[in-house]
C-alpha positions as CSV (number, residue, x, y, z in Angstrom):
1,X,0.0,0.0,0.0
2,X,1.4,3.4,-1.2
3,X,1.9,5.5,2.1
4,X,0.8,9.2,1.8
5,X,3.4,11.8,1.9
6,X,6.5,9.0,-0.2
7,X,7.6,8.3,3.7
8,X,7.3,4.6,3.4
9,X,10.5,3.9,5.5
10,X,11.3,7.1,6.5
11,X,10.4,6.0,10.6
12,X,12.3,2.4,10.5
13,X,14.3,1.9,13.7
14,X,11.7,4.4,15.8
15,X,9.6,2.9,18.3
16,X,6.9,4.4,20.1
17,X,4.5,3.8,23.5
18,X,1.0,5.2,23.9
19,X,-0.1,4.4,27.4
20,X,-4.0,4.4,27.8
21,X,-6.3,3.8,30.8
22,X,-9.3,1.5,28.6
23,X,-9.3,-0.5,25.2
24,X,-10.9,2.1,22.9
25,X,-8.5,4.9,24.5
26,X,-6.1,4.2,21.5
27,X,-8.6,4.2,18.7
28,X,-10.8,8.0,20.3
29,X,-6.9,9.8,20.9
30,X,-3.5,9.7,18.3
31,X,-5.0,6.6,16.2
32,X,-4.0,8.6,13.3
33,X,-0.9,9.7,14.6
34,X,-0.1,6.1,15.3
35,X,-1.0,4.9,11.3
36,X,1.0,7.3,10.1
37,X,4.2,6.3,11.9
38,X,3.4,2.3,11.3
39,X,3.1,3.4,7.9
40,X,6.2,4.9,7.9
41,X,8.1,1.7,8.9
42,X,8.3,3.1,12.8
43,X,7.1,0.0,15.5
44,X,4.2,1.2,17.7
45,X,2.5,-0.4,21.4
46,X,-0.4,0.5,23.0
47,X,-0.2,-0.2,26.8
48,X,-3.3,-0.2,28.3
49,X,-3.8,-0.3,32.0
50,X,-7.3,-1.8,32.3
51,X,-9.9,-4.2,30.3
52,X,-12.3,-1.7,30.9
53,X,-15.5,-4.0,32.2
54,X,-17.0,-1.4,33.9
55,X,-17.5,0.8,31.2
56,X,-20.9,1.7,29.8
57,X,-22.5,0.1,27.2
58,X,-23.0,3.2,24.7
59,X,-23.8,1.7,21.1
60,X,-27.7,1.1,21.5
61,X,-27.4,-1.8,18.9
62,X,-25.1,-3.5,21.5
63,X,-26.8,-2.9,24.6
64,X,-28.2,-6.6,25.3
65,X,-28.3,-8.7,28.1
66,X,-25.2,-11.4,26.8
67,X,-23.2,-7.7,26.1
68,X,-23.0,-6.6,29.8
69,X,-22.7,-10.5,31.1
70,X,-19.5,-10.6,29.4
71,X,-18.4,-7.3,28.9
72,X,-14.3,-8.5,30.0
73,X,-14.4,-10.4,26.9
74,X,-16.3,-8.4,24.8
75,X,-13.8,-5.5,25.8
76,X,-11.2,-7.9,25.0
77,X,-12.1,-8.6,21.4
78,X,-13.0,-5.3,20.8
79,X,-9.4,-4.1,21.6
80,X,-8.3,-6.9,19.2
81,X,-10.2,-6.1,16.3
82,X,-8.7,-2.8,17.1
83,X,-5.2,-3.5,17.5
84,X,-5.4,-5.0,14.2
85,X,-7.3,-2.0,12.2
86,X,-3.8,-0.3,13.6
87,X,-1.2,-2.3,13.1
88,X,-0.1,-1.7,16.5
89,X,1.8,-4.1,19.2
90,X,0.0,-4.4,22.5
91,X,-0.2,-4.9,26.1
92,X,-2.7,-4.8,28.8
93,X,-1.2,-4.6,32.7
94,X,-4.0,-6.5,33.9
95,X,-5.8,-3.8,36.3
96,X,-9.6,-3.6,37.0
97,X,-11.5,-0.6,35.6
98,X,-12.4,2.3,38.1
99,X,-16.2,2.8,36.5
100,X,-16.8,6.8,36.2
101,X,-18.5,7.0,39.5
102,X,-21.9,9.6,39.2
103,X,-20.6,11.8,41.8
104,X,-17.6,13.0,43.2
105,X,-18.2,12.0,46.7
106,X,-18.9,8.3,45.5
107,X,-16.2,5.5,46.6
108,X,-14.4,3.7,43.9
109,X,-14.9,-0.2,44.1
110,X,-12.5,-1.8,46.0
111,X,-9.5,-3.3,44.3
112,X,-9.9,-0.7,41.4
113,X,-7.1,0.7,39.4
114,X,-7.9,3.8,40.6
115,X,-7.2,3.3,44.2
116,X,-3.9,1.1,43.3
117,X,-0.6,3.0,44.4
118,X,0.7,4.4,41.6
119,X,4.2,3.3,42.1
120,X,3.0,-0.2,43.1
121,X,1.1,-0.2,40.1
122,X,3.9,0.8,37.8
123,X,6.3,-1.9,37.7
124,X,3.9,-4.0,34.9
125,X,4.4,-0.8,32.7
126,X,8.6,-0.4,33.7
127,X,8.6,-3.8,32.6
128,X,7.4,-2.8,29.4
129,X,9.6,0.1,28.5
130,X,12.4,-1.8,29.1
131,X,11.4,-4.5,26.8
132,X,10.3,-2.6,24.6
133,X,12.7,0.2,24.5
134,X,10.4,3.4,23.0
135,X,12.1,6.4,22.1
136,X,8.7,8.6,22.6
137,X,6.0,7.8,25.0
138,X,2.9,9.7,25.1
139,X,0.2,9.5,28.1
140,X,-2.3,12.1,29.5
141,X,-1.7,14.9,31.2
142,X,-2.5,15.4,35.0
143,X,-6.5,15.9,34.7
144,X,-6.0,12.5,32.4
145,X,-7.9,14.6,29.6
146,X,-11.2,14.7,31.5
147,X,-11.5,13.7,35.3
148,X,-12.3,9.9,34.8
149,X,-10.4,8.4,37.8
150,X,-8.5,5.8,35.7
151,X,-7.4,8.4,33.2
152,X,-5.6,10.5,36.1
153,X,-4.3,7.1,37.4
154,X,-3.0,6.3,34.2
155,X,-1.0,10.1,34.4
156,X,0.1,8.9,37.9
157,X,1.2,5.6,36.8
158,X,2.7,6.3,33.7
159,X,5.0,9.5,35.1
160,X,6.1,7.0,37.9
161,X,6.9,4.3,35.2
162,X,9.1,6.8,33.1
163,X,11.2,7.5,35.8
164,X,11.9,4.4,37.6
165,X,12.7,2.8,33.8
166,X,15.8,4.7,33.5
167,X,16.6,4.1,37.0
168,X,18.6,1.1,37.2
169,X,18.6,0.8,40.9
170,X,14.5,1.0,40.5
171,X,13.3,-2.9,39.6
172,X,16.3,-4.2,38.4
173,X,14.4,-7.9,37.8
174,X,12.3,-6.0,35.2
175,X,15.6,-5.8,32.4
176,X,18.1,-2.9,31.7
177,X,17.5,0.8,32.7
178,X,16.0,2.7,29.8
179,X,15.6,6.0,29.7
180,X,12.5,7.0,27.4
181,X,14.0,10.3,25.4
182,X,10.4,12.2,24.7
183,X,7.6,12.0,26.8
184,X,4.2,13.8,25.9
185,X,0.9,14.6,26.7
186,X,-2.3,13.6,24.6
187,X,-3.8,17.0,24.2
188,X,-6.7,15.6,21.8
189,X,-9.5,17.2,23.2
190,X,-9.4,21.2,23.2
191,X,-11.7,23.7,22.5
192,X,-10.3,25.2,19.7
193,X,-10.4,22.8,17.7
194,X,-14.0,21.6,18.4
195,X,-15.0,25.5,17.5
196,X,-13.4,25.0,14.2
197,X,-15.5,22.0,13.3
198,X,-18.6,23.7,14.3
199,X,-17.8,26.9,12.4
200,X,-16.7,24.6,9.4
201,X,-19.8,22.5,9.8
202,X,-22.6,25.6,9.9
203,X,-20.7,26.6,7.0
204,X,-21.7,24.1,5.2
205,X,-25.3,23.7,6.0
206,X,-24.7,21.2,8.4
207,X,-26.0,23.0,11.5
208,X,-24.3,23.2,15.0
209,X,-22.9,20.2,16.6
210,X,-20.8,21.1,19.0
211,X,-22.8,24.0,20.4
212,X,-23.7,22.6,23.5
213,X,-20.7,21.3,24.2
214,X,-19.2,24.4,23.5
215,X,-21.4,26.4,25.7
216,X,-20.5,24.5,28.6
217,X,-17.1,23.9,28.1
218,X,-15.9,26.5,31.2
219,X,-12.1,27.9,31.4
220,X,-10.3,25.1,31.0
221,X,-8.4,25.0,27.7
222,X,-5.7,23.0,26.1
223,X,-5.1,25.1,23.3
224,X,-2.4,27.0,25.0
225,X,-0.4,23.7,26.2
226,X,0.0,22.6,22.2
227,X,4.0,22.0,21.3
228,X,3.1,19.5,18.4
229,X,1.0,19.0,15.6
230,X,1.6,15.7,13.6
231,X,-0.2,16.0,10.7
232,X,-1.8,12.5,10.2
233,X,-5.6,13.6,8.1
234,X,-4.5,10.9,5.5
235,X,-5.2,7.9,7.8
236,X,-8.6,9.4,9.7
237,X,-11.0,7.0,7.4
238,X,-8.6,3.9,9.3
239,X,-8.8,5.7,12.5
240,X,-12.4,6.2,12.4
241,X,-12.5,2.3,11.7
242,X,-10.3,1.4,14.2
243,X,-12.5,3.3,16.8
244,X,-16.3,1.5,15.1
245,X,-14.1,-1.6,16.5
246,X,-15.3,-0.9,19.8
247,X,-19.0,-1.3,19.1
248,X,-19.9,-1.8,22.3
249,X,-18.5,1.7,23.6
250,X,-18.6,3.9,19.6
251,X,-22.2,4.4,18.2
252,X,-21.4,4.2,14.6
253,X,-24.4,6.8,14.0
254,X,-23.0,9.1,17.2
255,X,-20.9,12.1,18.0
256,X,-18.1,10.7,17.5
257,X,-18.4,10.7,13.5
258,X,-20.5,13.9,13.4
259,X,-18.2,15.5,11.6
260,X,-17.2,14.7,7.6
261,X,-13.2,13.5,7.1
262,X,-12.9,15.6,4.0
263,X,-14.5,18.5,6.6
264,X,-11.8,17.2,9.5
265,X,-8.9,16.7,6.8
266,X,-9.6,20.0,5.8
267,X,-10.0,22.3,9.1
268,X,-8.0,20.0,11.8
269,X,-5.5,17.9,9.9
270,X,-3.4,17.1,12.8
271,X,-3.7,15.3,16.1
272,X,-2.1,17.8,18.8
273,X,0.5,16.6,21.8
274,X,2.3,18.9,24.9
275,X,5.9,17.6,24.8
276,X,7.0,17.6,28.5
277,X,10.0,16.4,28.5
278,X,12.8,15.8,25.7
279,X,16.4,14.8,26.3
280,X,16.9,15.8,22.8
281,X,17.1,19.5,21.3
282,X,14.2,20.0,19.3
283,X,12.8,23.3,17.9
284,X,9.4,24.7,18.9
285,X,6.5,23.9,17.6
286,X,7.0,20.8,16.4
287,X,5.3,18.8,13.8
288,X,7.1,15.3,14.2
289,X,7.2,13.3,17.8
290,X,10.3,12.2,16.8
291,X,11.5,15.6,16.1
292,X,15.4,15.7,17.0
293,X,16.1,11.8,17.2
294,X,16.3,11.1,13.5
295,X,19.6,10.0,12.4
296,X,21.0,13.6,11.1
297,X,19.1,16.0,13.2
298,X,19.5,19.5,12.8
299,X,20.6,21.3,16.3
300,X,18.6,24.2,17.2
301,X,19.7,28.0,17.2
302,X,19.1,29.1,20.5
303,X,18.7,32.5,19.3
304,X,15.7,31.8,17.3
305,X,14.4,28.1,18.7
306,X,12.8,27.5,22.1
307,X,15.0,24.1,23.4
308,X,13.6,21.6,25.7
């Protein structure tokens, strides 16, 4: 298959590690991202930190009675049909979903991945950067995105993990030290970039979808937190079916595919990161997670260049 852009090789020897909280996680935030790099020749694993069985049942086609009996392993096939819409290497670490409890004052179920200690709970995902050995690692930031309890776990875990990796006094049965040389933040969900593809969308007839969202989206922003934009519109069609994968959680006739790809191609053709932290020089902004680690990278003026 010809690969958009003639960069069919361009990414061989890179290796990258999206850590997630659920199956679906994967397929909703940097699916595209994560095509365009596979395409590219680059390796890619998805760690994700729970099977997600207490999530809802969201797809009205799939909400029957054998659905929630067996949601582990219908969460479980779902993330495989996924995995291989992607092309992507996996792992789950084997903890037990949170559930998004209604309130804030309600208790998390005991045993939960949320109330795990997050170094504790970070060993499974050391193990895995060692193994695997990822240049770049993205997770979510310290809200986790939006304020589901395993999604700020996952933050909490996954900070721990990428410093007790390169620490070789820090689990030394888990393999060699490895120290992970760009770590970033998901930033997937912002409001400028819903505003865009409600503006586009009235523009074209096609009403206001977003407008309640908008209205009530409050102060917080992650617009001003953007350091990269990988520009990845030719693989949304493959993204989008990688997230229908997970029928159980994606209605195929919902929100999530409101919006036109020739509309999203067009408006928002990149999926947008916070870089964090780079033991590389790399100049600001960025369209490339693996900006500065390509064989041959160009050092940064510091007169003109903002260096991590």
């Amino acid at each position: 298959m010809p690969v958009p852009g003639g960069r069919e090789g361009a990414d061989e020897g890179l290796r990258l590690l999206h850590v997630h909280a659920h199956p679906d996680d994967e397929s909703s935030k940097g699916a595209a991202t994560t095509l365009r790099y596979i395409a590219g020749g680059a390796r890619v694993m998805v760690a994700t930190c729970t099977g997600g069985e207490r999530g809802s049942v969201l797809n009205p086609k799939m909400d029957r009675p054998e659905v929630w009996e067996n949601m582990p392993e219908v969460r479980q096939g779902e993330m495989e049909a996924a995995r291989a819409i992607l092309g992507v290497e996996h792992r789950s670490l084997g903890f037990i979903d949170s559930g998004l409890p209604e309130s804030p004052d309600e208790p998390l179920p005991e045993g939960c991945f949320g109330l795990s200690d997050p170094v504790e709970a970070a060993a499974p995902l050391v193990r895995v950067i060692r193994e695997f050995r990822p240049q770049v690692m993205t997770t979510y930031d310290e809200n986790g995105g939006y304020p589901h309890p395993d999604h700020i776990q996952c933050h909490r875990v996954s900070m721990a993990a990428f410093r007790m990796a390169a620490d070789p006094d820090a689990l030394p049965e888990s393999g060699p030290a490895w120290q992970v040389s760009k770590l970033y933040y998901q930033v997937s969900f912002h409001r400028a970039r819903f505003a865009a593809f409600d503006e586009a969308m009235a523009a074209a007839g096609l009403g206001h979808p977003y407008a309640e969202r908008l209205a009530r989206w409050g102060n917080l922003d992650y617009e001003q937190r953007i350091t990269t934009r990988v520009p990845c519109g030719d693989y949304f069609e493959r993204s989008d079916d990688a997230l229908r994968a997970h029928a159980s959680q994606i209605d195929p006739d919902g929100a999530w595919f409101q919006v036109p790809v020739e509309i999203r191609r067009r408006v928002w053709p990149t999926e947008d990161y916070q870089l964090v932290y780079s033991a590389v020089p790399t100049f600001m902004p960025e369209t490339d997670l693996f900006a500065g680690l390509r064989a041959g990278a160009q050092a940064p003026d510091p007169a003109d260049t903002w260096v991590i």
